[in-house]
C-alpha positions as a printed NumPy array, in Angstrom:
array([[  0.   ,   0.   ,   0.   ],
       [  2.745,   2.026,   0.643],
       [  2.708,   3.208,  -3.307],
       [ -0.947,   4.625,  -3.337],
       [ -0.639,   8.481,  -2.675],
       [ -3.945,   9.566,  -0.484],
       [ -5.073,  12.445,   1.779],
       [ -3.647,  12.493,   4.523],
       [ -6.526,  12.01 ,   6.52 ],
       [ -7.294,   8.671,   4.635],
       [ -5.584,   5.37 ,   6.343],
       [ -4.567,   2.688,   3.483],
       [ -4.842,  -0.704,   5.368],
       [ -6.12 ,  -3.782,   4.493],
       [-10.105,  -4.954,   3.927],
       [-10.018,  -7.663,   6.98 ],
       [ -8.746,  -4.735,   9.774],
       [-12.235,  -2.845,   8.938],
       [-15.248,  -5.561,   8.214],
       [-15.879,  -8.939,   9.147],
       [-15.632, -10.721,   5.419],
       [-16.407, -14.219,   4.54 ],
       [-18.935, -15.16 ,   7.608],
       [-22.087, -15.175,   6.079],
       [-25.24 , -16.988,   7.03 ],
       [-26.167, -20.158,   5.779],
       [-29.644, -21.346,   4.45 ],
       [-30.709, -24.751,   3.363],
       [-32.991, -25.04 ,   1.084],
       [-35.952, -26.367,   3.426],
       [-35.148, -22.617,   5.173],
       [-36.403, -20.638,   2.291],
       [-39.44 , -19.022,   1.681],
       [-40.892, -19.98 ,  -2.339],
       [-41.002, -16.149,  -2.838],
       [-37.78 , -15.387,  -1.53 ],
       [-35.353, -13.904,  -4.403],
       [-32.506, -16.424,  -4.825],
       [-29.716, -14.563,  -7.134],
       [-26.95 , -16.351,  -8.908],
       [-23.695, -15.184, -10.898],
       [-25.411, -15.244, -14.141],
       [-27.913, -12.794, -12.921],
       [-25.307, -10.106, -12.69 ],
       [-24.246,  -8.792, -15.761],
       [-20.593,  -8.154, -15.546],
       [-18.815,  -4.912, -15.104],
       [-22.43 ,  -2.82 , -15.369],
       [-23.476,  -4.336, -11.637],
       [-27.357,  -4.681, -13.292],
       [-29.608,  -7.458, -12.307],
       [-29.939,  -9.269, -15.463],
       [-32.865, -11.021, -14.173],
       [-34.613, -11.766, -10.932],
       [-36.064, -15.54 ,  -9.805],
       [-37.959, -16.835,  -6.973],
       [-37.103, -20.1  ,  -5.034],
       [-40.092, -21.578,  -6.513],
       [-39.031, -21.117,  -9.963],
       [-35.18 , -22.203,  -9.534],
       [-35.939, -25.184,  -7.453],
       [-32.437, -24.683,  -5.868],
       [-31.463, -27.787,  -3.934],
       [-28.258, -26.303,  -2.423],
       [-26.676, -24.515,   0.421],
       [-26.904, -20.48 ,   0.113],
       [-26.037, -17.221,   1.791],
       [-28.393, -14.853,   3.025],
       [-28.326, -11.481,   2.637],
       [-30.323,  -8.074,   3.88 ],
       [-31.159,  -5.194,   1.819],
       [-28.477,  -2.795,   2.014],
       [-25.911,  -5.419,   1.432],
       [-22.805,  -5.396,  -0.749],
       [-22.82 ,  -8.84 ,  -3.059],
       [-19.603,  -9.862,  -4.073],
       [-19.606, -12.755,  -7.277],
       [-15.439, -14.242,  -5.831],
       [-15.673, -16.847,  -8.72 ],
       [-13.824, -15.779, -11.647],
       [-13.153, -11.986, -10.086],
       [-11.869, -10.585, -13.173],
       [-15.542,  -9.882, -14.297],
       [-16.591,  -7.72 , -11.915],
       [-19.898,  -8.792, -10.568],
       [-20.761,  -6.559,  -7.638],
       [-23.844,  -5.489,  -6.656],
       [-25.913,  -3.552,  -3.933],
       [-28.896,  -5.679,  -2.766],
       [-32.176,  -3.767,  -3.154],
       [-33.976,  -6.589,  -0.856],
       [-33.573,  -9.249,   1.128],
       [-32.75 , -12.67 ,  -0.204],
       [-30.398, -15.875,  -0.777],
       [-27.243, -16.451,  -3.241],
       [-25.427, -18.408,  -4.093],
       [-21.844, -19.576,  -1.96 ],
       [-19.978, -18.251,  -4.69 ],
       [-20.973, -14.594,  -3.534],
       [-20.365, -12.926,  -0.722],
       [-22.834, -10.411,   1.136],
       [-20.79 ,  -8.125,   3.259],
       [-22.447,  -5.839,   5.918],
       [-20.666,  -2.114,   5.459],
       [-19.899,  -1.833,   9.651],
       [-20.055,   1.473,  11.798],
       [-17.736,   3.763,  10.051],
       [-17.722,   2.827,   6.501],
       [-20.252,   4.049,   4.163],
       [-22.232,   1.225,   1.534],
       [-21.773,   2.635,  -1.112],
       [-18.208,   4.074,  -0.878],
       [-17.409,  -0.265,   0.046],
       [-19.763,  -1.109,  -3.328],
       [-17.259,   1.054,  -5.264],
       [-14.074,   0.519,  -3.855],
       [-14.743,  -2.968,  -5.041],
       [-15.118,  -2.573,  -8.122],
       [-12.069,  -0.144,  -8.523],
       [ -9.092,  -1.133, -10.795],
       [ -6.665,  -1.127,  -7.408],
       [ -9.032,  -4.222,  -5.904],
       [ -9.324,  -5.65 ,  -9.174],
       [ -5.695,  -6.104,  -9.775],
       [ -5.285,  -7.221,  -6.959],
       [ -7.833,  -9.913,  -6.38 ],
       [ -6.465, -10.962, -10.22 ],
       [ -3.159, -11.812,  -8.778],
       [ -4.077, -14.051,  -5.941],
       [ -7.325, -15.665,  -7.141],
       [ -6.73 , -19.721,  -7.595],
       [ -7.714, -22.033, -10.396],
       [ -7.069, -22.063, -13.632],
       [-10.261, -22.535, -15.338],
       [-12.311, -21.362, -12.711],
       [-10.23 , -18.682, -10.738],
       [-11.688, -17.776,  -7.202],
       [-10.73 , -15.416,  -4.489],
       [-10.131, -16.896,  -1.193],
       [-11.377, -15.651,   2.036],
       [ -7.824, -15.08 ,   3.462],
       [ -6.627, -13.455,   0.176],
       [ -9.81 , -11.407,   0.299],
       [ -8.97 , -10.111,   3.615],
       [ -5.492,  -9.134,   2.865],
       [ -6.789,  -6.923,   0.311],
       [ -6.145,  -3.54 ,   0.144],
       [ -8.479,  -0.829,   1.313],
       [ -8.359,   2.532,   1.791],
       [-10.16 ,   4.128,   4.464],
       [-11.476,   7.8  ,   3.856],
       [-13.338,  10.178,   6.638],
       [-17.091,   8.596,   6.944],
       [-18.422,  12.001,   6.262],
       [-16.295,  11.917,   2.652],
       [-17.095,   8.068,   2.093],
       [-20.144,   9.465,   1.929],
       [-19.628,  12.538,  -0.311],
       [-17.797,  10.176,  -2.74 ],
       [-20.483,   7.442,  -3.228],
       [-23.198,  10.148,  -3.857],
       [-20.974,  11.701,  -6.125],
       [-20.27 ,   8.738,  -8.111],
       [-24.278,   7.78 ,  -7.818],
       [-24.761,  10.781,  -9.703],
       [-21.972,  10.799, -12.221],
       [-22.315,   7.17 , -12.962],
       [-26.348,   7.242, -13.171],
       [-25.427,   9.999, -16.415],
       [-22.884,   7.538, -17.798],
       [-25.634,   4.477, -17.596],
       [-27.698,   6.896, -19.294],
       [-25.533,   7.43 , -21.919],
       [-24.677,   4.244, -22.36 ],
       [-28.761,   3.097, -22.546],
       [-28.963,   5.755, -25.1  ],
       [-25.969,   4.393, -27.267],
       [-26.811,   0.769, -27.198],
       [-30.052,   2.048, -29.27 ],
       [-27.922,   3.07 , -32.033],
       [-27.069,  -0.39 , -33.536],
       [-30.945,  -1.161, -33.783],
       [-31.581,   2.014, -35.476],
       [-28.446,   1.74 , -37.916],
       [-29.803,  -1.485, -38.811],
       [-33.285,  -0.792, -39.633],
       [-31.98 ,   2.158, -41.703],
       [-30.043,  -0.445, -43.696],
       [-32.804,  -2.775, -44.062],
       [-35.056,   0.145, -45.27 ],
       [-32.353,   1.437, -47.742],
       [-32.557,  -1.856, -49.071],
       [-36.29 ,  -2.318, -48.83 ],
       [-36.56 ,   1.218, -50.684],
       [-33.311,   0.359, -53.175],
       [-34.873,  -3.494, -54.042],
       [-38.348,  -2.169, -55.005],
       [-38.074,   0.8  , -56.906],
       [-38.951,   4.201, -54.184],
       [-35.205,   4.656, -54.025],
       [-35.089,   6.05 , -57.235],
       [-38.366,   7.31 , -57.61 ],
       [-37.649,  10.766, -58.336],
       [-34.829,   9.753, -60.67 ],
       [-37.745,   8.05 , -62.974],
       [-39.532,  10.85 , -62.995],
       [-36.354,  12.879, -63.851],
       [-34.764,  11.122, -66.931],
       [-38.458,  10.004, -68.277],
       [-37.228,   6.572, -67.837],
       [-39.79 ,   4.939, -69.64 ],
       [-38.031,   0.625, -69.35 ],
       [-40.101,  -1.398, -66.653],
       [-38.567,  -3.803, -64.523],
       [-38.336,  -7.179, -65.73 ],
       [-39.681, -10.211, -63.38 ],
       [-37.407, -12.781, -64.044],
       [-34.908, -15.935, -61.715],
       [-32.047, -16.053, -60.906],
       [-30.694, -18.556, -63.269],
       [-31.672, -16.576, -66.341],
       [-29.416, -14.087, -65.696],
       [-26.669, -15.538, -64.156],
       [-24.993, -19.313, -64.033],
       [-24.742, -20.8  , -60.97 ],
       [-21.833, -23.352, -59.479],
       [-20.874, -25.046, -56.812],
       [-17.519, -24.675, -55.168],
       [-14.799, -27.078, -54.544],
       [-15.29 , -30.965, -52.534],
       [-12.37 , -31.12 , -49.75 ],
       [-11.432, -35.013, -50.278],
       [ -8.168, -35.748, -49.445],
       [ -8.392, -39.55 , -51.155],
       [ -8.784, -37.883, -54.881],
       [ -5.907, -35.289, -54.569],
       [ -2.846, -35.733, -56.452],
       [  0.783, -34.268, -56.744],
       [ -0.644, -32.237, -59.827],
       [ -2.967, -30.435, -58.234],
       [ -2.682, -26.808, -57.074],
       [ -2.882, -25.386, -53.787],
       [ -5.341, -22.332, -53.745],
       [ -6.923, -20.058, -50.561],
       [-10.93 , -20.863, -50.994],
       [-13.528, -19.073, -49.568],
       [-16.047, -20.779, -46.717],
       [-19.308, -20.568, -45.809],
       [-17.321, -17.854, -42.546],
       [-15.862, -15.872, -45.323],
       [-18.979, -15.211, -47.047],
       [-21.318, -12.8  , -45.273],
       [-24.266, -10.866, -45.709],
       [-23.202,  -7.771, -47.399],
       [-19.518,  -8.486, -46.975],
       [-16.505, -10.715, -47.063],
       [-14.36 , -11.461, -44.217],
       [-10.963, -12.479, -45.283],
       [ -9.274, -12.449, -42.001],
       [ -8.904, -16.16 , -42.632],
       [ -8.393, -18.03 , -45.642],
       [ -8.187, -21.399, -45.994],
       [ -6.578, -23.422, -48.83 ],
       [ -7.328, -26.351, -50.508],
       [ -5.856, -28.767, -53.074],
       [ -7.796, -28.396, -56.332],
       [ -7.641, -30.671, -59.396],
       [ -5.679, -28.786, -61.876],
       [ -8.394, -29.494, -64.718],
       [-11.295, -28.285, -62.687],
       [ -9.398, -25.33 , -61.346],
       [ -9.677, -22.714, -63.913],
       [-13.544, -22.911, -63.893],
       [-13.558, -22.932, -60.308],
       [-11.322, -19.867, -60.283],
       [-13.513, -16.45 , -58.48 ],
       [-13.514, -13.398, -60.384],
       [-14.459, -10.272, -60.089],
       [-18.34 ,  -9.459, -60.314],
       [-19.052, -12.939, -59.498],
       [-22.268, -13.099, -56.989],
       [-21.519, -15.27 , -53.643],
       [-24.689, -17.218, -51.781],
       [-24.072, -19.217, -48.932],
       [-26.078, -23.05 , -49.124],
       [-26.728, -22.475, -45.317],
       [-26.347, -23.874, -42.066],
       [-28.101, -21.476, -38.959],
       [-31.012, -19.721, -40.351],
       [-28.758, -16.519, -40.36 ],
       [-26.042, -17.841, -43.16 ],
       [-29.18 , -19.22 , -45.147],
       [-28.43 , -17.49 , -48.825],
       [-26.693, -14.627, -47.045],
       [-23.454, -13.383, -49.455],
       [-21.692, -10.412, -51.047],
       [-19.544, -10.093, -54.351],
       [-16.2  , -11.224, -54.965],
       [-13.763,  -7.731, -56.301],
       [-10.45 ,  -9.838, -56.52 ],
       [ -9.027,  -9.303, -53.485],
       [ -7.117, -12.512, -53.799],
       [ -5.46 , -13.563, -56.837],
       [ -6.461, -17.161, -58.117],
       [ -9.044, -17.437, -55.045],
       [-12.282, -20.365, -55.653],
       [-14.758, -21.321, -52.995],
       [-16.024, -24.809, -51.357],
       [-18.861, -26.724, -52.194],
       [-21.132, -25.032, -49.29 ],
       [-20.864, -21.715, -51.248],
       [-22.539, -21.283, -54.647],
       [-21.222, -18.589, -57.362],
       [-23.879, -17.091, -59.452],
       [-21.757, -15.186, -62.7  ],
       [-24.046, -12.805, -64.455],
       [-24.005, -13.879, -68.595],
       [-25.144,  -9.856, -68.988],
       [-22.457,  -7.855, -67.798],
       [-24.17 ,  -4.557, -67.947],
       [-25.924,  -6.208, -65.076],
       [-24.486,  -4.624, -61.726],
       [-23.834,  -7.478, -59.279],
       [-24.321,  -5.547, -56.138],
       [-27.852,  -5.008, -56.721],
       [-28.105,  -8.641, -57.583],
       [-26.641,  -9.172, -53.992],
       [-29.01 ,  -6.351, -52.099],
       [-31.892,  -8.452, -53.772],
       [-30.679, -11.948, -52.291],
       [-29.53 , -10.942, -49.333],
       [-33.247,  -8.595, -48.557],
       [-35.585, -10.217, -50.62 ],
       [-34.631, -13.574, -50.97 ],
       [-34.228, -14.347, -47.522],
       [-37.975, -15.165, -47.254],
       [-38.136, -17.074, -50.296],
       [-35.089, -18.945, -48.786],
       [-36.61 , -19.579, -46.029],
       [-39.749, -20.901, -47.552],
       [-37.784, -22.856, -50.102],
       [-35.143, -24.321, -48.328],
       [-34.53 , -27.289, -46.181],
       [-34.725, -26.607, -42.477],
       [-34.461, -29.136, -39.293],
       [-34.439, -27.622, -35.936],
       [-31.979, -25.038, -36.04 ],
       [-30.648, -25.64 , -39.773],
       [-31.144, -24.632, -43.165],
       [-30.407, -24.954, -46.755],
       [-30.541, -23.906, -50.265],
       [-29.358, -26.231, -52.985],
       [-28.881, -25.172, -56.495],
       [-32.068, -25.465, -58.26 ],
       [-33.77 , -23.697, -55.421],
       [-31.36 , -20.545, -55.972],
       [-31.469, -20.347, -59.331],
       [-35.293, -20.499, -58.967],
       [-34.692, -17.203, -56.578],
       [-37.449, -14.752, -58.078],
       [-35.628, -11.17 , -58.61 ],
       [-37.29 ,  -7.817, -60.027],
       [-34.561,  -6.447, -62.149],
       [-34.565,  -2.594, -63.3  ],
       [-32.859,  -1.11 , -66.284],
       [-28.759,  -1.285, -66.207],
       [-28.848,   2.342, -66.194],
       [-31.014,   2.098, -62.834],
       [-29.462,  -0.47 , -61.279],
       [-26.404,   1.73 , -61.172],
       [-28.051,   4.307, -59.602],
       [-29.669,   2.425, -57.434],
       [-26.594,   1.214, -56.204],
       [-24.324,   4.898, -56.42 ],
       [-27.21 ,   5.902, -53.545],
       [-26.931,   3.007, -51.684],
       [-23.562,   3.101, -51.255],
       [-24.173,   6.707, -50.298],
       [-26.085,   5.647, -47.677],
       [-25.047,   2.944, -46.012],
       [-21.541,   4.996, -46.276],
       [-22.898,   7.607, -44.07 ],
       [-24.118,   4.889, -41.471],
       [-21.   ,   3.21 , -41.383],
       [-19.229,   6.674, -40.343],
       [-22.373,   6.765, -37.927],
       [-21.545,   3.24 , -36.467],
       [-17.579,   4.612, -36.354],
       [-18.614,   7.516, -34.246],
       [-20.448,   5.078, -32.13 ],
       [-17.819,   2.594, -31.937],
       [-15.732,   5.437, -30.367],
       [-18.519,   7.557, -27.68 ],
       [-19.359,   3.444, -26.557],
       [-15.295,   3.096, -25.908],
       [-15.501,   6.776, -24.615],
       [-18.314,   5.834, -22.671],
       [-16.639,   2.823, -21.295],
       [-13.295,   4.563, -19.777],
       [-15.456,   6.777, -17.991],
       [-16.029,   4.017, -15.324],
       [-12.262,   3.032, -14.409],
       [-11.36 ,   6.816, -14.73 ],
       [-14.263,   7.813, -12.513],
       [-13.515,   5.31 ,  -9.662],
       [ -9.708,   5.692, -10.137],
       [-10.231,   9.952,  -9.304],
       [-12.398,   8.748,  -6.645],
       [-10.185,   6.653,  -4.75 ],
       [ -6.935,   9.465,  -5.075],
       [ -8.735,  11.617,  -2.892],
       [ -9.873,  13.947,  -6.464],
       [-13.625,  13.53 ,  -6.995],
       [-14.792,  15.411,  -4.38 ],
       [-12.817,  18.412,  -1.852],
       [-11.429,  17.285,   1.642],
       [-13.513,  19.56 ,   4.433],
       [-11.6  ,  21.119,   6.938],
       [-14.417,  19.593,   9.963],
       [-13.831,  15.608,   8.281],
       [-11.898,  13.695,  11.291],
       [ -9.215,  11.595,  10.276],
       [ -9.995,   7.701,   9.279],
       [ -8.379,   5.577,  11.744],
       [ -8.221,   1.483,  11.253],
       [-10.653,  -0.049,  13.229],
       [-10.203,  -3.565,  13.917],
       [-13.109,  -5.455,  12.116],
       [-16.5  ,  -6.123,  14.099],
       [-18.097,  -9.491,  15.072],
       [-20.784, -10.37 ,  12.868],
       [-23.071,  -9.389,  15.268],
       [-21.836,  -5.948,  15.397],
       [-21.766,  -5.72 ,  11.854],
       [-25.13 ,  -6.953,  11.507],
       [-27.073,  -3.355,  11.397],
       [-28.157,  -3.517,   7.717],
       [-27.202,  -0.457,   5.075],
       [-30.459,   0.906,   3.648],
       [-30.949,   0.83 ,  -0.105],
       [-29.015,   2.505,  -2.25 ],
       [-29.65 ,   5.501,  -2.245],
       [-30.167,   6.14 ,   1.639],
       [-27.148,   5.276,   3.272],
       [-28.273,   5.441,   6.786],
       [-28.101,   3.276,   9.583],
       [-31.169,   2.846,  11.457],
       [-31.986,  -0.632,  10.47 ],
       [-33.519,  -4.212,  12.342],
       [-30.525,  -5.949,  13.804],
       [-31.865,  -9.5  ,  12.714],
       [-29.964, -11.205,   9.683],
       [-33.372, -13.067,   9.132],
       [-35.86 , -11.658,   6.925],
       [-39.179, -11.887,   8.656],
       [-40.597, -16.077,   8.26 ],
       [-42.761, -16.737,   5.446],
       [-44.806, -20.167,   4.528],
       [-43.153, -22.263,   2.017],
       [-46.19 , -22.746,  -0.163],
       [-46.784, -18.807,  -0.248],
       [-47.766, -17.881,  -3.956],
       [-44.497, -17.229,  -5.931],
       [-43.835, -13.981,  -6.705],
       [-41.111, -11.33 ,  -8.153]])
């Protein structure tokens, strides 16, 4: 401890000398009420501290041991530390062993204890001593040999409202950015929806006095469809060239992703018709509903690049056909018809051949097809720089947090008063000292029932949230 720098009315000592950790009650299952919230790891999301989701005992039918813990009370997830799954209960209830309430004693503050544990400082440090491999976990001695640092009650207190206040504007924020992706995304479907049938360009119709109507027409007319290269390692031979090949992971819906290519061993008299190039049209056959006909165009970013058998190539005979909007249409419109067409099982699906080149596609004029897809590059440019400047105000958003609780705990986040008496280590209380409950968060006061146990209820009380 002796390298933090802190007021010098703050103590630095360790989280054992100042609350009685690891001593919680115990509850078997025959103990709990049906209504009584039982809350696991996986209901705490990690880093945010949010209650993902909130069950009864009647509806997990636990048939273990658990802690109990008072509203007030700081939960902290030891298993696997390094995600950061604290939270303040709101209510009384049962967890799981694998988190620890802890009672905030006379002289620290709730909410200044709920923070300081999720602080970098404790979070390094818990990362360097937890044990296991797979499964790390802080151990109750470890735990209290952590560091703490002790600050006047009366600025505890001025700190955790502080950060109450600053962090309730950055959970804001951050509720307000995570509706951006949903909106960016139905602004791409609609500049499809608009771009496939024929409002996109509208007004350039009515400008040039376009007077060609759009032809109703398959797939296979237009373009000729193959299947990619079999992997079988019994028919290769020393003649045959190695070659990257595109999968079924390469090929996505409006894009490649060539972070990894693959190659494969291709008969040297099948290879030149199995050769990509540029313009050709990519469908996947399937697999989860998602890769069902999804696909993009191939521009040559590869030299002598082909594709496996679960990817079909569709190579337009007209050239003054533009391929993109042959893409837009599969990968919008042809979904449905995919999905009605294709082969599905549970969770799987699949095109073959005849059903893609049956794929029904409403084909303007080649002079409007390249308009169409000048705009529609225009657009869906200006929502990818949109999705960039989110990218950045979510990472923004994100350093705010660490930053925050890393000004809070230097003694910076809020001004040292003159009247605050200096924090002295206090050995740590008996659990019946410590067992005066923190109110909710908000409160922060004292004046709570001294008994750990909530009042009895009947075990066949209605369930409820």
């Amino acid at each position: 401890m002796s390298d933090y720098v802190i007021p010098a009315t703050w103590t630095a000592c360790k989280l054992g000398d100042v609350l009685d950790y690891g001593s919680p009650r115990k509850a078997e299952p025959a103990e709990i009420p049906n209504d009584a919230w039982i809350l696991e790891l996986e209901d705490i999301e990690k880093d945010t501290s949010k209650i993902i989701q909130r069950q009864t005992f009647a509806e997990r039918q636990s048939k273990s041991t658990k802690n109990q813990f008072l509203e007030g009370d700081v939960l902290y997830g030891k298993l696997r530390p390094y995600l950061n799954k604290v939270v303040r209960a709101d209510r009384n209830g049962y967890c799981t062993t694998e988190i620890v309430p802890i009672r905030a004693p006379a002289g620290i503050d709730g909410g200044y204890l709920f923070y300081w544990l999720k602080s970098q400082k404790f979070l390094d440090y818990v990362n360097s001593v937890s044990h296991g491999v797979n499964m790390p976990r802080l151990g109750t001695k470890e735990a209290k040999a952590a560091p703490f640092l002790l600050a006047p009650l009366s600025e505890q207190k001025r700190i955790a409202d502080k950060l109450d206040t600053l962090f309730a504007r950055v959970d804001a924020c951050r509720d307000r950015l995570a509706r951006i992706p949903t909106i960016l995304k139905r602004f791409r479907q609609s500049v499809l929806a608009a771009a496939t049938g024929g409002e996109l360009t509208q007004d350039w119709r009515d400008q040039t006095s376009c007077t060609e109507i759009w032809t109703e027409t398959e797939l296979g007319r237009i373009a000729e469809i193959t299947g990619g290269v079999t992997k079988d390692a019994k028919k290769q031979s020393a003649t045959d060239e190695e070659v990257p090949y595109l999968r079924v992971a390469n090929v996505q819906r409006g894009y490649l992703d060539l972070a990894e290519i693959k190659k494969i061993r291709v008969p040297a008299k099948k290879l030149t018709d199995l050769l990509l190039e540029p313009g050709d049209v990519l469908f996947n056959e399937g697999g989860d509903i998602d890769k069902l006909g999804r696909g993009w165009i191939w521009e040559g970013q590869i030299a002598r690049c082909t594709f496996q058998n679960h990817v079909f190539r569709a190579r337009l005979r007209d050239k003054t056909n533009h391929p993109k909007y042959v893409s837009w249409w599969g990968n919008y419109r042809g979904l449905e018809y995919f999905l009605r067409s294709g082969k599905q099982t549970t969770n799987l699906a699949s095109i073959n051949k005849s059903m893609l080149s049956a794929l029904p596609i409403s084909l303007p004029p080649a002079d409007e097809q390249y308009e169409i897809v000048r705009r529609v590059e225009s657009l869906l440019a200006l929502a990818d720089q949109l999705e960039a400047r989110y990218t950045t105000a979510r990472a923004q958003a994100d350093r705010l947090t660490p930053a925050l609780l890393a000004k809070a705990f230097r003694g910076e986040l809020v001004p040292q008063h003159a009247g605050d008496e200096r924090a002295d280590r206090s050995p740590a209380p008996s659990r019946e000292q410590s067992a005066t409950p923190q109110t909710p968060a908000r409160a922060r006061q004292n004046a709570q029932p001294d008994a750990r146990t909530p009042p009895a209820r009947s075990r066949n009380a209605g369930a409820s949230r």
